[in-house]
C-alpha positions as CSV (number, residue, x, y, z in Angstrom):
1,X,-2.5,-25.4,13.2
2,X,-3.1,-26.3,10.0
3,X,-5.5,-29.7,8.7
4,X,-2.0,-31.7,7.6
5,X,-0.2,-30.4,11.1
6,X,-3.6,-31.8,13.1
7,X,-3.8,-35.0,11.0
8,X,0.0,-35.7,11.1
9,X,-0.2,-35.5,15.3
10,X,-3.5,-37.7,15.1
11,X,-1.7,-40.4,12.8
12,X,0.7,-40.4,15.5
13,X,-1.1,-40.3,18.3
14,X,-3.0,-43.1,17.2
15,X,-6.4,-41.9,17.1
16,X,-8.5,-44.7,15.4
17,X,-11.4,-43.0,13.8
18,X,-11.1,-39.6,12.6
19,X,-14.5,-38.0,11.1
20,X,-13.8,-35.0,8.0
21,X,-16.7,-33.2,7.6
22,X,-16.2,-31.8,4.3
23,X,-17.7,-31.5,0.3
24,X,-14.1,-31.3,-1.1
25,X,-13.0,-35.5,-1.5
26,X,-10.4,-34.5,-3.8
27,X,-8.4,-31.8,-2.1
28,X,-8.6,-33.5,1.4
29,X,-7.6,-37.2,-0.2
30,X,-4.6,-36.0,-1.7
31,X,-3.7,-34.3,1.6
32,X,-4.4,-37.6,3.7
33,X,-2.1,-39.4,1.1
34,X,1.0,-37.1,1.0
35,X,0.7,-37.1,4.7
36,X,0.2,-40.8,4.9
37,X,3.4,-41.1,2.6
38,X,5.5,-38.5,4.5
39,X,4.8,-40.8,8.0
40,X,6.6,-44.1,6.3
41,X,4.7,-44.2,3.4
42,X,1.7,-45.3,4.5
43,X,-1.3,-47.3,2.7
44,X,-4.0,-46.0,1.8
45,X,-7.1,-47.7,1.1
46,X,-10.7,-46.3,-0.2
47,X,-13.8,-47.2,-0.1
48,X,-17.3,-46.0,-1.4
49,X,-20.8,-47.8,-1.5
50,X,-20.6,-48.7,-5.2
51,X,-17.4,-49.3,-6.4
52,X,-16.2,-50.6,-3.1
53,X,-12.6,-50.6,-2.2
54,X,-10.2,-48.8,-4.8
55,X,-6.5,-48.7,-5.4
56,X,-5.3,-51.3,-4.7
57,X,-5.3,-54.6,-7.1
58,X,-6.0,-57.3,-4.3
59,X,-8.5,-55.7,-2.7
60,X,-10.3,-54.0,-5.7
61,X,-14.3,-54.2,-4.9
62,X,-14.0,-55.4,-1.5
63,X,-17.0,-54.2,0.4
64,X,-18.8,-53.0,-2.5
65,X,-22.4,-52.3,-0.9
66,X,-21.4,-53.6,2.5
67,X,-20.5,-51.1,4.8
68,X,-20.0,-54.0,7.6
69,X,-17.4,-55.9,5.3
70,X,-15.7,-52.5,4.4
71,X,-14.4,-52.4,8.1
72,X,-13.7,-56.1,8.0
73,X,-10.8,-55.2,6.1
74,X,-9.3,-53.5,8.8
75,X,-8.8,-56.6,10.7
76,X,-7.8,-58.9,7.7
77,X,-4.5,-56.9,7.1
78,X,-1.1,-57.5,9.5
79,X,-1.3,-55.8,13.2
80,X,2.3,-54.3,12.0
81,X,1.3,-52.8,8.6
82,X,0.5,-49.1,9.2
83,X,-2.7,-47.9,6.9
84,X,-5.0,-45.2,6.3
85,X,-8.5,-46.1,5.4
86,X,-10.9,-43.2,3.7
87,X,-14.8,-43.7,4.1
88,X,-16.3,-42.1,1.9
89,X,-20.3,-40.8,2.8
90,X,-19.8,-43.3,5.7
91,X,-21.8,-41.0,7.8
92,X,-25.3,-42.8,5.9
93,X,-24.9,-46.2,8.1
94,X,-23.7,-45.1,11.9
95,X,-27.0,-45.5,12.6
96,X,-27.0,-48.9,11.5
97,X,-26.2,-51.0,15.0
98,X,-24.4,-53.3,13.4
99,X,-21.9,-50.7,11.5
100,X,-21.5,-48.9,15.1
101,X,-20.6,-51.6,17.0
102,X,-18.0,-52.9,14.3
103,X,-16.7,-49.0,14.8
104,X,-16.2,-49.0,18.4
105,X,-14.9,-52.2,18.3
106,X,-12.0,-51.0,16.1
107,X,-11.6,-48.2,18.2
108,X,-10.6,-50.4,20.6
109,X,-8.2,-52.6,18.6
110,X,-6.5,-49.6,16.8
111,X,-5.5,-48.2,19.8
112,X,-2.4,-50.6,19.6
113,X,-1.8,-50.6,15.6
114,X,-0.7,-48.3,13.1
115,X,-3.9,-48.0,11.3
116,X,-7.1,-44.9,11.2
117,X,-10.2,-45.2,10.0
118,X,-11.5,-42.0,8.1
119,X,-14.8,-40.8,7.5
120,X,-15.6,-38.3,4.9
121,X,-18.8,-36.8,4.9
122,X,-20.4,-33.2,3.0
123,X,-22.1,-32.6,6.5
124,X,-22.2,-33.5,10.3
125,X,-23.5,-36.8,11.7
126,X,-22.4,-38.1,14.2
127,X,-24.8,-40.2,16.3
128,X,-24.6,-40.0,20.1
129,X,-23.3,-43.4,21.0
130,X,-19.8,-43.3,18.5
131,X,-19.6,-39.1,19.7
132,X,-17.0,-40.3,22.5
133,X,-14.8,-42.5,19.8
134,X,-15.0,-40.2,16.7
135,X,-12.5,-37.2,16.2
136,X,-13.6,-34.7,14.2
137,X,-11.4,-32.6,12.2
138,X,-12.4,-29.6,10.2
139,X,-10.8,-29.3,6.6
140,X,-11.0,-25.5,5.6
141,X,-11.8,-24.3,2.6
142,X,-8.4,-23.1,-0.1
143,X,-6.9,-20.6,1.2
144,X,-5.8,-17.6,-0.7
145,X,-2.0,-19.1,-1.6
146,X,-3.6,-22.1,-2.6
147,X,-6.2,-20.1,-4.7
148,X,-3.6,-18.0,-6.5
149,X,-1.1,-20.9,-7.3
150,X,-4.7,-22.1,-8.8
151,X,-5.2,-19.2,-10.7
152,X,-1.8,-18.8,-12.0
153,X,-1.8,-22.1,-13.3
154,X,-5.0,-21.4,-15.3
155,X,-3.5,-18.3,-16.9
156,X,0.1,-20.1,-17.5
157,X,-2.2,-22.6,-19.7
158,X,-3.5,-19.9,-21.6
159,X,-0.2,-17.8,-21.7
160,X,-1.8,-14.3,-20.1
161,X,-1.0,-12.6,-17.4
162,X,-3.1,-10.3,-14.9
163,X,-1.7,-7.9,-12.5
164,X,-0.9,-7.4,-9.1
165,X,-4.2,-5.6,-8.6
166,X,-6.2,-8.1,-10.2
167,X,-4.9,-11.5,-9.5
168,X,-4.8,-9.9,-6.2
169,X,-9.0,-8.8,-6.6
170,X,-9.9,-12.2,-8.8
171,X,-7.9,-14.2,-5.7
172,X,-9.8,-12.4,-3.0
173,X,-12.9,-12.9,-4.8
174,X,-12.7,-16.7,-5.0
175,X,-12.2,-17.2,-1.3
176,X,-15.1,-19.1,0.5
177,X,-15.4,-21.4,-2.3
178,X,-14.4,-24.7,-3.0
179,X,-11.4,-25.6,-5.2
180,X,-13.8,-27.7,-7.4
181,X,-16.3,-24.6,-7.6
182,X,-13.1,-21.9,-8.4
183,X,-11.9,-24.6,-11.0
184,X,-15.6,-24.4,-12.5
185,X,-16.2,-20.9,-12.8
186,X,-12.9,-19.8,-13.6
187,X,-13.0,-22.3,-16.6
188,X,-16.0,-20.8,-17.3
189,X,-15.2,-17.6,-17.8
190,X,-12.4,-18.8,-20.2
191,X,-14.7,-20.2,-22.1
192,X,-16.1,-17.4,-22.5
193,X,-13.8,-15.6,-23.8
194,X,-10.9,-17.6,-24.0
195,X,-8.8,-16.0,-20.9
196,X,-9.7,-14.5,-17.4
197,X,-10.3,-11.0,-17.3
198,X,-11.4,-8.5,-14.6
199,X,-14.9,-8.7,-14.7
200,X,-14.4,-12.3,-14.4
201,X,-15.2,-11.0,-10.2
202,X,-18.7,-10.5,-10.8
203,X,-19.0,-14.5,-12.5
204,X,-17.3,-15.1,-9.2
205,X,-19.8,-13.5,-7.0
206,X,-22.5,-15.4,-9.3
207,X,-21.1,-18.7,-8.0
208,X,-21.0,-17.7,-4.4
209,X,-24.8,-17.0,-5.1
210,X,-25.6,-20.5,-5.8
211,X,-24.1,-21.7,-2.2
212,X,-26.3,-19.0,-0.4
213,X,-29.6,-20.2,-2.2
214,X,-29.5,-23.4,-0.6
215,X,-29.9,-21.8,2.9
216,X,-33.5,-20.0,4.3
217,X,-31.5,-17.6,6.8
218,X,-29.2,-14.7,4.5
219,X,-30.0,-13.8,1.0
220,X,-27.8,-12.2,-1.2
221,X,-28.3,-9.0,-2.4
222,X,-27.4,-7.7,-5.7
223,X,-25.4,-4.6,-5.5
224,X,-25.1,-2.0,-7.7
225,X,-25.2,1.1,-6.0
226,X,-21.7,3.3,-5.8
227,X,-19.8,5.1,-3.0
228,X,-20.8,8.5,-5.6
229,X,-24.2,7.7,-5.0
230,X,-24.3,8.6,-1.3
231,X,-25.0,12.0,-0.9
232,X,-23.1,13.8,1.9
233,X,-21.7,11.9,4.8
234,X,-18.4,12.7,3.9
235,X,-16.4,11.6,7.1
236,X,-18.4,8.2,6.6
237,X,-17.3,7.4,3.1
238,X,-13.6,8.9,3.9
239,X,-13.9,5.9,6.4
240,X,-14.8,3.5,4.1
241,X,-12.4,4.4,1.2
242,X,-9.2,4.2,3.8
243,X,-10.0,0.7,3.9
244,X,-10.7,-0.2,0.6
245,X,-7.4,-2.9,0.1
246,X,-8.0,-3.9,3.9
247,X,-9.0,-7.3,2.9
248,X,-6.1,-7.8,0.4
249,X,-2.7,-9.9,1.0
250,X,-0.9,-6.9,1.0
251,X,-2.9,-5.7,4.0
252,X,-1.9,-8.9,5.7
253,X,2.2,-8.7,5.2
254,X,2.3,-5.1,6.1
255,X,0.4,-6.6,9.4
256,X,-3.5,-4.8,9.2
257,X,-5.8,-7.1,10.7
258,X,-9.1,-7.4,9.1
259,X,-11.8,-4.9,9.5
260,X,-14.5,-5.9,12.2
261,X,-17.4,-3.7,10.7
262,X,-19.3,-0.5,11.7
263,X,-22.5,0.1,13.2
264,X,-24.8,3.2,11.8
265,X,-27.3,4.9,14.1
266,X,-29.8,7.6,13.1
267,X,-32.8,8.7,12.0
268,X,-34.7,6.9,9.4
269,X,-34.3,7.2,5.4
270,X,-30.5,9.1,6.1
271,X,-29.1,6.2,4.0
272,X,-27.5,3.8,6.2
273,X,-29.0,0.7,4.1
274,X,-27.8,2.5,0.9
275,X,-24.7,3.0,2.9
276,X,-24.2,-1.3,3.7
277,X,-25.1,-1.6,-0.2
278,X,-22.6,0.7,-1.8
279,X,-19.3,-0.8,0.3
280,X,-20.3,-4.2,-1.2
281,X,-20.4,-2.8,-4.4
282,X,-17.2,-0.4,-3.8
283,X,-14.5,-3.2,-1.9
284,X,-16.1,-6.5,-4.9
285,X,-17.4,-8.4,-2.0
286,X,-20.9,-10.7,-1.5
287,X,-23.1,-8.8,0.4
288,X,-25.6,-11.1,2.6
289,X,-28.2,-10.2,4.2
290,X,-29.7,-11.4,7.7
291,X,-32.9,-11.0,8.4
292,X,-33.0,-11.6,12.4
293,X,-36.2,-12.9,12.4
294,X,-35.2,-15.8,10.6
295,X,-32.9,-17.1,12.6
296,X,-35.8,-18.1,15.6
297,X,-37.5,-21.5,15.3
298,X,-40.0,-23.2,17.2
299,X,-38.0,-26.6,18.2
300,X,-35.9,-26.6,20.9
301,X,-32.3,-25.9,19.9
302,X,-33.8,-25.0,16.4
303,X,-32.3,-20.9,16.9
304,X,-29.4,-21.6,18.7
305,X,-28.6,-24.1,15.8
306,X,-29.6,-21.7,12.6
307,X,-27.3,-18.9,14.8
308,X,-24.4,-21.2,14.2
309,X,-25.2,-21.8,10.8
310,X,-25.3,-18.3,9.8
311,X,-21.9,-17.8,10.9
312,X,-20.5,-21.2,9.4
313,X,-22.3,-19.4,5.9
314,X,-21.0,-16.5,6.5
315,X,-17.5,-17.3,7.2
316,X,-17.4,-19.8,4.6
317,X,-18.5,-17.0,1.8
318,X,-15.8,-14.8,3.4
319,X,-14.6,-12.4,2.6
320,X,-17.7,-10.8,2.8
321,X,-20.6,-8.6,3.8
322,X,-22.9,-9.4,6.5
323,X,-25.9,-6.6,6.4
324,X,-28.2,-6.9,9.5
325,X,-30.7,-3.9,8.8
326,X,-32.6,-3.0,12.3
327,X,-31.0,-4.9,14.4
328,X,-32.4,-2.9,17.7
329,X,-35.8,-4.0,16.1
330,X,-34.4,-7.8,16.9
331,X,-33.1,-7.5,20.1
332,X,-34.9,-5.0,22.0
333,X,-36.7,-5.7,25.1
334,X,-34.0,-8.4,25.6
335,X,-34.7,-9.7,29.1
336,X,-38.2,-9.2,28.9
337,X,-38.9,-11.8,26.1
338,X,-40.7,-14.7,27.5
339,X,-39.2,-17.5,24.8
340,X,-37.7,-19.5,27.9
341,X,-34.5,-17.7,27.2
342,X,-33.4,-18.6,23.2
343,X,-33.4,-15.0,22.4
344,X,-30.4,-14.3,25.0
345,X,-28.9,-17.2,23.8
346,X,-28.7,-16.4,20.3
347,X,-27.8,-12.8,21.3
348,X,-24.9,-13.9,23.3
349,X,-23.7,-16.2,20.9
350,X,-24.0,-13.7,18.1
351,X,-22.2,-10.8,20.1
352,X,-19.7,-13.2,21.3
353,X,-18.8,-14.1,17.6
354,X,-18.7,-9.8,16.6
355,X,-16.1,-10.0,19.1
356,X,-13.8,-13.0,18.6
357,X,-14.0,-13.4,15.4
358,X,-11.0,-13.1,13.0
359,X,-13.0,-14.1,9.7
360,X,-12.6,-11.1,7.0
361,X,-16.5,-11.1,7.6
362,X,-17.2,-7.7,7.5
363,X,-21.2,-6.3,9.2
364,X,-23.0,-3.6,8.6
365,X,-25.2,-3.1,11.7
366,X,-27.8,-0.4,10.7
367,X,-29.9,0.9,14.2
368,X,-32.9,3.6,14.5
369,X,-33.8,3.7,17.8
370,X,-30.3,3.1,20.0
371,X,-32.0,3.0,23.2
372,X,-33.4,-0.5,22.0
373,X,-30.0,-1.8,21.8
374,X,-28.7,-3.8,24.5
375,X,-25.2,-1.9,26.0
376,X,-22.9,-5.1,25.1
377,X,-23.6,-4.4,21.9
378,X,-22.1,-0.8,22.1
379,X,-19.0,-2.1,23.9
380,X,-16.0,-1.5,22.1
381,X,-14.1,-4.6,20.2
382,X,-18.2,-5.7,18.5
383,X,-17.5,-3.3,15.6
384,X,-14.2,-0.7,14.3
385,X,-16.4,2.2,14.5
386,X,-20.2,4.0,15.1
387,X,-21.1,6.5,13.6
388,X,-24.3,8.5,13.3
389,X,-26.0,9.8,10.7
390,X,-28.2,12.6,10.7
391,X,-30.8,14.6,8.9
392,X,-28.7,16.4,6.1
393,X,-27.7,19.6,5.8
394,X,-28.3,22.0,2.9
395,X,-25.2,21.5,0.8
396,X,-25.8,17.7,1.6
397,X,-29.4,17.9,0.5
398,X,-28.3,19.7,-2.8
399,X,-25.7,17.1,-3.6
400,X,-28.5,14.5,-2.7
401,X,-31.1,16.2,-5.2
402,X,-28.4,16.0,-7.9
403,X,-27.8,12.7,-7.3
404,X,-31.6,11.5,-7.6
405,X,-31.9,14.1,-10.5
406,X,-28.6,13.2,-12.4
407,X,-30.1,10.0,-12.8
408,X,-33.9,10.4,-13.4
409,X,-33.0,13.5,-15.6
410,X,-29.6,13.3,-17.0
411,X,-30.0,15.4,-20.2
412,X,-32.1,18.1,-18.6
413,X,-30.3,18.4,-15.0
414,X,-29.2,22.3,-15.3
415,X,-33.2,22.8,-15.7
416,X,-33.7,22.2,-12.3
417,X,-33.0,25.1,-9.4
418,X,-30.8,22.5,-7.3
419,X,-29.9,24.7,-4.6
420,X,-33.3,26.5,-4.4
421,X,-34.6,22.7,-3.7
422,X,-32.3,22.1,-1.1
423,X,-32.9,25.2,0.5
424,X,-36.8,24.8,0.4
425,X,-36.4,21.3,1.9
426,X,-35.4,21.7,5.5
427,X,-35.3,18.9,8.1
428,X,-36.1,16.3,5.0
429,X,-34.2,13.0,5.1
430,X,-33.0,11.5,1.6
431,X,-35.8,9.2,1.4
432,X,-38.2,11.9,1.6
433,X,-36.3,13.6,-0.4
434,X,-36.6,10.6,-3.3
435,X,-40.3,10.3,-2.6
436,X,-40.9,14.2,-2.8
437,X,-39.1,13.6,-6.8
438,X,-41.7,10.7,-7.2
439,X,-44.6,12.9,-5.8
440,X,-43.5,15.1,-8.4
441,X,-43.6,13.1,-11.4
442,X,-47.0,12.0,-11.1
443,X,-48.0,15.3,-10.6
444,X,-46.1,16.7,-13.6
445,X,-47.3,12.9,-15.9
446,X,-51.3,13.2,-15.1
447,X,-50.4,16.5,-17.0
448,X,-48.8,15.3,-20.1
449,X,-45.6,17.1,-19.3
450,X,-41.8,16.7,-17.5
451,X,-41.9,17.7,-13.8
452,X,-40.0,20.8,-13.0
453,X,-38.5,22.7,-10.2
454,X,-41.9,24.6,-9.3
455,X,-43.4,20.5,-9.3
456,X,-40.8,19.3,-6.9
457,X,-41.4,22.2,-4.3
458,X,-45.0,21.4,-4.2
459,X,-44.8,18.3,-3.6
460,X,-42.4,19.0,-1.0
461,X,-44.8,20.8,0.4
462,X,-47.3,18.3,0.9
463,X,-45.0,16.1,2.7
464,X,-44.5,16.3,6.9
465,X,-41.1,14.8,7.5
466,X,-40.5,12.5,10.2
467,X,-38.1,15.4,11.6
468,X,-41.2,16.6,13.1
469,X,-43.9,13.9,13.6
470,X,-41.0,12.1,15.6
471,X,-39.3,15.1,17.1
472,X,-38.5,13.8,20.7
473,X,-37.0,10.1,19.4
474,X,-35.0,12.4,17.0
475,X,-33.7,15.1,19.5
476,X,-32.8,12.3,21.8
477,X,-30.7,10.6,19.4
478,X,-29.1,14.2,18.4
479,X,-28.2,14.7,22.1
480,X,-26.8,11.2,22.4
481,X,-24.3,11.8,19.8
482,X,-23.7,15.1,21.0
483,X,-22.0,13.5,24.1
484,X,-19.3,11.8,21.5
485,X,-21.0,8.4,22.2
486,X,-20.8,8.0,18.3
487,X,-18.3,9.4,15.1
488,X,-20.5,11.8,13.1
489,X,-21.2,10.4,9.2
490,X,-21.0,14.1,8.1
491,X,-18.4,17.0,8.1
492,X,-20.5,19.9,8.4
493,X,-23.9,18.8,9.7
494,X,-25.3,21.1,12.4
495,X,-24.7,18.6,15.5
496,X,-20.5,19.0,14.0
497,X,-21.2,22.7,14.6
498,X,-23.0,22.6,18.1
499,X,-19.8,20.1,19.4
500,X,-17.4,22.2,17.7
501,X,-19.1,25.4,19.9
502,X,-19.4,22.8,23.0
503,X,-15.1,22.2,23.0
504,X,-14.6,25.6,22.4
């Protein structure tokens, strides 16, 4: 049901004090007052701590700096003459005992008039003794018709137009913020450059940075990492590109719902957090960051609380990406945890959210050590898909060599013996991979010289990879995937090979 839907079937029901928690007073005014117009046409009177009331002539000022006398008003006008009354920041004085007993007084008397009382406020506070008398109704953020009809009306004042692809992109990339914030960085970037064009997203994404600086729980990461620069894992990034427009209104009329998010198991340094980075970059969506740790606080309530914040963020920033890296570091040892029980609660609220929510949020769940993991959060519906992602193979090695080398060494790549690298590198994971380059360089620059291919292999060989300093933890989490418990990341790894030889 939508906010004017609910409000209409309050105004009619009678309920006599309706709290809004909400930072948008313009958009969710001028929906109270066509609604308050469509049932009879309505009065509507509003009131602030400085100007007092507004609107109307016989009443202008009334109440100015007197919360107390601002309800009075409420009982000075007929018991016949139906009215809406907008508070707004009234939340700042129902603490004041004199302000909540006026309020549950009128409760009372409203019950038997055609009047509401209606309290805006950017945030939640509602003390305990008016909690039984107050109604609170949520007022969403634009949605995306009400953001294109927006952005159409900007580019009808500056006579351009953008196409499907891009209205549909610039649209998508505006959601999760306020009307007042699209307004401001869309006129922005016209005054730039005197219309909106595509890159106009990434001024977009800038804004959405702003709203997650003011909270301590999920940065925002910068992306600019590409699908390209993922070396191997080719059934993984086949995965991701099917659902590139998944998140677009076209998705929604042909009737895709919106993609829940996938978990990636597997060894360490195989590119999972590159992986969460580059579908940020790939689909133009925020990519936030929890770090798990964060969200446990020493008050009572204090977790539980930040839990639901993050997802209020979250879904408010939507459509997005939510990145938790290591999240069997976070919730391992579940029911051992002496903390009187918080971290269960904030696991079952968090895995209860995975599964019911319909949000376009989409997580990245990134996992080392899947024994850690509690089972519920295996259980089919939390994410779309798992996959593992193993050590790479030698033709995935090579591509990730030419990856790291096309963009240290761009004009002197065909120096280096690519697939002689890859082939001297066996059971190294990309990271080591990367820091066997960086080994190399320093040998090569306390020399005066480039690095070459004969630099790389030695310090190749100087490294142990973890392949074999954590053999058991890694052949346990081969043999697990072996059993189809996860989708392999890669086409032709060596565990595809040994299942392939296992159906046969």
């Amino acid at each position: 049901m939508s906010f004017r839907d609910e409000f209409a079937l309050l105004l009619r029901a009678r309920y006599p004090l309706i709290y809004v928690p909400t930072y948008e007073e313009e958009r969710v005014e001028a929906a109270i007052r066509d609604e308050a117009q469509s049932q009879g046409n309505r009065a509507v009177y509003t009131w602030d701590f400085v100007d007092g009331y507004q609107g109307n002539l016989n009443d202008a000022g009334f109440g100015r700096r007197n919360p107390v006398q601002a309800l009075e008003l409420v009982e000075k006008l007929p018991a016949s003459a139906p009215a809406v009354f907008i508070l707004r920041d009234f939340h700042r004085f129902l603490e004041d005992v004199s302000v909540s007993r006026k309020l549950r007084n009128l409760a009372r008397l409203l019950k038997s008039q055609p009047k509401n009382l209606v309290i805006l406020s950017p945030r939640m506070a509602i003390t305990e003794d008016l909690s039984e008398v107050l109604t609170v109704l949520e007022f969403p953020l634009p949605a995306a018709t009400e953001i294109k009809v927006e952005v159409e009306r900007l580019l009808a004042a500056t006579g351009q137009s953008l196409t499907a692809k891009v209205l549909d992109e610039l649209v998508r990339s505006c959601q999760g913020l306020s009307m007042e914030r699209i307004r401001r960085v869309l006129a922005r970037a016209i005054a730039t450059h005197g219309e909106l064009l595509p890159e106009d997203v990434e001024l977009v994404l800038e804004e959405k940075r702003q709203t997650i600086r003011q909270t301590q729980i999920l940065d925002f990461y910068p992306t600019t990492e590409r699908i390209s620069d993922i070396g191997g894992l080719d059934n993984l990034k086949d995965w991701l590109l099917r659902r590139g427009g998944a998140f677009s209104e076209r998705a929604r009329a042909y009737g895709l719902p919106h993609p829940r998010g996938l978990m990636l198991v597997g060894i360490q340094g195989t590119g999972k957090s590159l992986t969460a980075k580059a579908i940020a970059h790939h689909w133009h969506l925020p990519l936030l960051r929890l770090d798990v740790g964060r969200l446990f606080g020493g008050l009572v309530g204090e977790s539980e609380s930040r839990t639901r914040q993050m997802i209020q963020v979250a879904e408010a920033l939507a459509p997005c990406i939510l990145w938790i890296d290591e999240i069997d570091k976070a919730f391992s040892g579940l029911g051992s945890k002496g903390d009187a029980g918080t971290t269960s609660r904030v696991f079952g609220t968090f895995i209860t959210w995975l599964a019911e929510k319909t949000s376009p949020v989409f997580v990245v769940a990134t996992a080392n050590d899947i024994q850690a993991l509690p089972p519920e959060m295996l259980r089919k519906g939390r994410f779309d898909e798992i996959f593992f992602v193993g050590l790479p193979t030698q033709e995935e090695r090579q591509a990730i060599f030419n990856v790291h080398l096309s963009r240290l060494r761009p004009h002197n790549l065909k120096s280096y013996e690519i697939e002689r690298l890859a082939y001297e590198t066996p059971d190294f994971s990309g990271a080591e991979i990367e820091q066997t380059l960086i080994e190399a360089m320093h040998i090569a620059f306390s020399q005066n010289r480039d690095f070459t291919t004969d630099d790389i292999l030695e310090a190749a060989s100087q490294i142990i990879p973890l392949a074999r300093t954590a053999q058991e933890q890694i052949q346990f989490l081969q043999d697990w995937a072996a059993a189809g418990k996860a989708r392999l990341a890669s086409k032709h790894s060596s565990l595809s090979n040994r299942i392939q030889r296992q159906l046969q």
